[in-house]
N, C-alpha and C positions, 0 to 999 in steps of 0.2 A: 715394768716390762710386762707386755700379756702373753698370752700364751699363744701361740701360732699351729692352726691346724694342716696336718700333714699326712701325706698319699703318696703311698710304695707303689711303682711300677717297675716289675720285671719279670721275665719272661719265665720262672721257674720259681712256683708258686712256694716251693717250702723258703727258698731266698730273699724272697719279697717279705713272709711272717719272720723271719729270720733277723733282718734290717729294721722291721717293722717294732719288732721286739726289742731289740737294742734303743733304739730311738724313742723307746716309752719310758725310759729309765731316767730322762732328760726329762723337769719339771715343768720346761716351758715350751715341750713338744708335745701334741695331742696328735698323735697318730690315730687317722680316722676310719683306714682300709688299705686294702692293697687291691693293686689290679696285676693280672699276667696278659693283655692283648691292648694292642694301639686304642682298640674299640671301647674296653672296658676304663681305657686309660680319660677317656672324652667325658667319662661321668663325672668328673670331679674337678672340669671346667666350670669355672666363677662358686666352686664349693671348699677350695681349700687355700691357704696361705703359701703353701710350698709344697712342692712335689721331689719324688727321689725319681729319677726317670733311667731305666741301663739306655748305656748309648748306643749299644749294637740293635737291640731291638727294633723291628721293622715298624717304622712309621714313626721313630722317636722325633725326629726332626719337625712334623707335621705337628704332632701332640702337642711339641716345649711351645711351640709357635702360638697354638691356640690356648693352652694354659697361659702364657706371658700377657698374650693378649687382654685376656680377662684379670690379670694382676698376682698372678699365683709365679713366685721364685722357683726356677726350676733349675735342680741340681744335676746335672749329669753325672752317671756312676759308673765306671766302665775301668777299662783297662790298662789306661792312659796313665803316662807316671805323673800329670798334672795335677796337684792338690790345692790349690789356688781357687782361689772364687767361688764358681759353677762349675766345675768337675772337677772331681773327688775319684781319686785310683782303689778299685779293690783291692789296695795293698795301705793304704790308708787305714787308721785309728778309727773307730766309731765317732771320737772328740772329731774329727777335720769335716765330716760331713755334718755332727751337729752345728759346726760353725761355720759351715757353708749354709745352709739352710734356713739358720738362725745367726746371723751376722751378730746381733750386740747381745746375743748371750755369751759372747766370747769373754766380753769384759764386765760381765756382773758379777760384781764383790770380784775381781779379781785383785784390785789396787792393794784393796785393804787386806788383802789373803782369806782365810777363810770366816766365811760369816758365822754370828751366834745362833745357837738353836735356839727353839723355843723351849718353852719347858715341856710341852710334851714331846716333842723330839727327844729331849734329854732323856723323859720316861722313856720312850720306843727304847732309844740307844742304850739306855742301863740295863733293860731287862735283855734284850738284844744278846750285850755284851756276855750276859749271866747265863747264854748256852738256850733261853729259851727262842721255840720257833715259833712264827707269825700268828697262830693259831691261835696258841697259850698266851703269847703278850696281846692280841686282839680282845680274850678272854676275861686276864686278869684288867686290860685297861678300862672294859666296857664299851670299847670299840668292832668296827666288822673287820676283820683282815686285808680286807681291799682298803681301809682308811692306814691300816699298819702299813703295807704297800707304799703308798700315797707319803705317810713319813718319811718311811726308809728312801726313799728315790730324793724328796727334798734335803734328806740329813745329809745324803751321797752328796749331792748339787751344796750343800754349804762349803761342807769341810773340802769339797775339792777331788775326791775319793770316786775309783770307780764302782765299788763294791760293796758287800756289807762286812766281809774281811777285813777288807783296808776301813774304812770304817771306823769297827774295832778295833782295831790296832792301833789308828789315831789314838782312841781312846784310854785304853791299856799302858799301851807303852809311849806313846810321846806325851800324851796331857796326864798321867801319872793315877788315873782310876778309870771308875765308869760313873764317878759324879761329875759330869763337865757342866 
């Protein structure tokens, strides 16, 4: 599966980084920018794979239209108790919009339950485990922090996990250390 590039539109600029943010935590989202205006929302026709678009916002309807056109998935995010498809209620999970957006990341590695790490995953995860922050395991692994980042979001996406709590936890207490 590749990775699908994706554009936050809404009309209240900390909401859009907000969304924008959650949705980076997903290994097979590359969120590319946000927009807050119909106008700024047009730049990222024939440039992105899917779009988040609020439905109230003025000119959404004109936007989805000319994004669709040029082949970009566009999810409507609004108020609506509908979580199905193409719009996704702001009472919804961050998971029902990842899965709108990205339809067959729904079922990767879900059949088999949670997938193996790799062994640096395992490194991230152990030192992780053992209280240290991103900095110190970037440090000790000889890695930049943005690559520790980059783990920790794929370890999250194996094991199933939103977090790096749960995560550990998995770790800790259901698989019985922090050597998995």
């Amino acid at each position: 599966m590749s990775t699908r590039t994706v554009a936050v539109v809404h009309p209240e600029r900390m909401v859009a980084e907000a969304i924008a943010a959650a949705l980076t935590r997903h290994p097979r989202l590359l969120v590319v920018g946000v927009s807050t205006t119909d106008a700024e929302a047009t730049r990222w026709v024939g440039r992105v794979d899917a779009v988040v678009l609020h439905e109230e916002m003025e000119g959404a309807e004109q936007v989805a239209a000319r994004l669709a056109e040029h082949g970009a998935r566009v999810v409507f995010l609004g108020f609506t108790g509908a979580t199905e498809g193409r719009r996704v209620s702001t009472r919804s999970a961050i998971a029902a919009l990842v899965n709108a957006l990205y339809p067959a990341a729904r079922n990767a590695g879900s059949a088999s339950g949670p997938r193996p790490l790799s062994s640096r995953e395992r490194e991230v995860l152990d030192l992780v485990a053992r209280g240290m922050p991103g900095k110190q395991v970037a440090r000790q692994l000889g890695i930049s922090p943005k690559t520790v980042e980059q783990h920790k979001a794929h370890i999250y996406a194996k094991l199933g996990v939103p977090n790096q709590a749960a995560a550990v936890h998995r770790v800790l207490v259901q698989d019985g250390g922090p050597n998995i």
